[in-house]
N, C-alpha and C positions, 0 to 999 in steps of 0.2 A: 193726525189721529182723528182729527173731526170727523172728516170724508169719512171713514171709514164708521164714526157713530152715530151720525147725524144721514148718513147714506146707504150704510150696510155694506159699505165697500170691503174688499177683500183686499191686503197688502198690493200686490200687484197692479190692482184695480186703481187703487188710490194715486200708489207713484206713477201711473203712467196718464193720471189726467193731463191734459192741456188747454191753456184758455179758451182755445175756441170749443173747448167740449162742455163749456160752462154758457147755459144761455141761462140769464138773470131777469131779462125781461117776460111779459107776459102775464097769462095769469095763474099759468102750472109752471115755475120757471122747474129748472128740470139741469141734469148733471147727464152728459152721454159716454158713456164708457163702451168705449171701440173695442178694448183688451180686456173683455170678460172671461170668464171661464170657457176654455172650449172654444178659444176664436170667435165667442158669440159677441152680438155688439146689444148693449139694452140703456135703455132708459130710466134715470129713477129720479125724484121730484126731490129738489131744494130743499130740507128742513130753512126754517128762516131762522134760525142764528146761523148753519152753514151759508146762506146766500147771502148775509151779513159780512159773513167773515171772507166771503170770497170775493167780493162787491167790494171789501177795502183792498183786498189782497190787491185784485186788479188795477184799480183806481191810484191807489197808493205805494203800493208794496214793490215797485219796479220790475212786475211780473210782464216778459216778454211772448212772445212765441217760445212756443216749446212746452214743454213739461210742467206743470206749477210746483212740481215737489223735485228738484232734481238733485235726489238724494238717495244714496244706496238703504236696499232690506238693513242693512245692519244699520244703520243708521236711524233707520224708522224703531227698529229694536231699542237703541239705546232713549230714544223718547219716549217709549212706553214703558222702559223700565223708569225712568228717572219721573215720570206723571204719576206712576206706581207708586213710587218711593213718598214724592210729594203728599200722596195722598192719605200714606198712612201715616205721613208724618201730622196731618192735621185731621188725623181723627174719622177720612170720607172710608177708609176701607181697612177690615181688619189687617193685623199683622199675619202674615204667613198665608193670606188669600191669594190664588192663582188667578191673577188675569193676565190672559194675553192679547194676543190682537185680534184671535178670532173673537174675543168677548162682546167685541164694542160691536163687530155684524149683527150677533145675537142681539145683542142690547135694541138696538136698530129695528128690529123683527119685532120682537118683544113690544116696543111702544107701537108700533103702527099697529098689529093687534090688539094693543088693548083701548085703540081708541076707534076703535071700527075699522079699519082698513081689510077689508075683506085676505081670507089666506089666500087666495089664489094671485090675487094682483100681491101680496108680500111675493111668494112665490117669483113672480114674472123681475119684481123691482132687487131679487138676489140672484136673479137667473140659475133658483132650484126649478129641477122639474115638477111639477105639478105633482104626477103621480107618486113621487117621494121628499114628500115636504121636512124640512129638519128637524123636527118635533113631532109627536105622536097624541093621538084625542086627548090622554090625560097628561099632558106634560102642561105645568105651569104657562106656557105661555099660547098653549091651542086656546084661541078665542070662543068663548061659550055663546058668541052672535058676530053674524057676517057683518053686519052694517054695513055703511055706503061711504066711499072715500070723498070726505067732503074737503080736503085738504091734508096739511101734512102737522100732525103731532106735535 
């Protein structure tokens, strides 16, 4: 569920990472997803608790080649119901509030907007097209200034 909040990744997107599509080092470290929408392949940059948490996964976590999530949609389903559950049970989300997995992309948009991250490179990092960006000028999360990507949120 990180990847997918901390990255803006799509279900499919997420389950079909692999180690080597994780580069950590650098100074934009960066997540490369081969299996985007549309066969397309894109780039999107590290939030640093995801490269935290993948940085242990790797190191620690007996993550091989292959897959880092090698676990079926349904399976990814029942962790975002039971994170769900969790979370109203302590109070982070009303009861009877619908999240699902497309949330956490949004969510992901949302922050790199409202810390500058220009719409177009959001855009480029969910591999929307430009010309039909997933929000409209008055939707809560259109940025009222482009600012400069000086890092990631």
């Amino acid at each position: 569920m990180l990847p997918q909040w901390r990255a803006g990744l799509r279900v499919s997107e997420a389950l079909s990472l692999e180690a080597k599509d994780v580069q950590l080092e650098g100074k934009k470290p960066t997540l490369r997803v081969r299996r985007a929408k549309g066969g397309k392949e894109k780039l999107v940059p590290l939030h640093p608790e995801l490269r935290a948490a993948l940085g242990n996964a790797l190191a620690f976590g007996g993550v091989g080649p292959g897959r880092l999530f090698p676990v079926t949609r349904a399976t990814a389903w029942r962790w975002v119901k039971g994170a769900q559950r969790r979370a109203v049970e302590a109070g982070a989300i009303l009861p009877g509030k619908r999240v699902g997995t497309h949330t956490r992309r949004h969510s992901a948009a949302r922050q790199w907007l409202a810390s500058g991250v220009p719409v177009n490179r959001v855009a480029l990092w969910l591999a929307t097209p430009a010309s039909r960006p997933p929000w409209t000028p008055t939707s809560p999360c259109s940025p009222t200034t482009w600012g400069r990507w000086n890092g990631v949120p």
